[in-house]
C-alpha positions as CSV (number, residue, x, y, z in Angstrom):
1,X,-1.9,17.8,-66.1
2,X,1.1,16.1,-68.3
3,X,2.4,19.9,-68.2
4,X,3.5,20.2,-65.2
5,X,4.4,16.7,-64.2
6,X,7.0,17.6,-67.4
7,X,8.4,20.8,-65.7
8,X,8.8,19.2,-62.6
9,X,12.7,17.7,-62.8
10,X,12.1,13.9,-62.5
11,X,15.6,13.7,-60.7
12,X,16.4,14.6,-56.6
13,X,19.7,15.4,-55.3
14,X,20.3,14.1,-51.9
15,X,23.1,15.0,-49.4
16,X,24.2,11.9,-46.9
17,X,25.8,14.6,-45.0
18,X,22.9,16.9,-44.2
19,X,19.8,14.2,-44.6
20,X,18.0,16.0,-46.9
21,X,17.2,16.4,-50.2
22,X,18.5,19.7,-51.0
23,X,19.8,21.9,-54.7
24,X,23.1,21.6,-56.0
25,X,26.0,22.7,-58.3
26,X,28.2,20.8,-60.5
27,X,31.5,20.1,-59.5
28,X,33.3,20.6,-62.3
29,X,33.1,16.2,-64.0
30,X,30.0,15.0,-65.6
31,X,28.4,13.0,-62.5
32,X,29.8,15.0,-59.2
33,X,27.8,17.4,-57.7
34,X,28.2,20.1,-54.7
35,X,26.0,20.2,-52.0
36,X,24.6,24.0,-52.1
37,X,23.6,23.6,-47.7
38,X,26.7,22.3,-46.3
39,X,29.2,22.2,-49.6
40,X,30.4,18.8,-49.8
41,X,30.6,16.4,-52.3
42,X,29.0,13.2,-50.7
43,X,25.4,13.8,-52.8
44,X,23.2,11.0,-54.0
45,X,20.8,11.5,-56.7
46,X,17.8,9.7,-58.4
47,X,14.6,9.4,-59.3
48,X,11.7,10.7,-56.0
49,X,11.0,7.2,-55.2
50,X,14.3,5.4,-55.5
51,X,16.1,8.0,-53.5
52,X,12.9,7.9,-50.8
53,X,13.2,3.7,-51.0
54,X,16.6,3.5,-50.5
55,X,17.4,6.1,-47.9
56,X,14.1,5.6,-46.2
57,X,12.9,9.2,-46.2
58,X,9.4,8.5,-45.5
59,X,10.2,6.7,-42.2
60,X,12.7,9.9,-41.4
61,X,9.5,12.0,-41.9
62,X,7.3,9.6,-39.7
63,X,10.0,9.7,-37.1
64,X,10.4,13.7,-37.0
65,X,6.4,14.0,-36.7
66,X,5.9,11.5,-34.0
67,X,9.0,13.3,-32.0
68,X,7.6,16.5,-32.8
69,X,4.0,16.0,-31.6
70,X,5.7,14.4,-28.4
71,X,7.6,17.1,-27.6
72,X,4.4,19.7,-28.0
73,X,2.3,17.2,-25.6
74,X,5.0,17.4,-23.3
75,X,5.1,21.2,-23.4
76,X,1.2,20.9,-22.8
77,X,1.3,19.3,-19.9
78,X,4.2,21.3,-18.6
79,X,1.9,24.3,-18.9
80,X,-1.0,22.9,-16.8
């Protein structure tokens, strides 16, 4: 099980322009990185849980579900 927790990269990249944690490039110095999604510089990175804590993605994900099972409950009872 220590295996694959070991392949797994420990470290997130996450762009404040697109919300998400997405891949990357280097930018050319030692700390920038390129946002491969939208191209910008403005990326965050850190371990899964400090990046989660600190831009709250859990409550983002929360957020998107609720909306999402709204929305299908509305379609439902648009249909009947």
């Amino acid at each position: 099980m220590e295996e694959q927790k070991s392949k797994k990269s420990p470290i997130i990249f996450y762009c404040k322009d697109c919300e998400e944690v997405v891949d990357t490039n280097r930018a050319g110095r030692k700390y920038v990185y390129k946002c491969k999604k939208c191209g910008t510089k403005n990326v965050a990175f850190g371990t899964e849980k400090s990046i989660g804590t600190f831009f709250r993605l859990e409550e983002k994900e929360k957020k998107a579900k609720s909306e999402e099972s709204k929305a299908k409950s509305e379609e439902s009872a648009k249909k009947k």
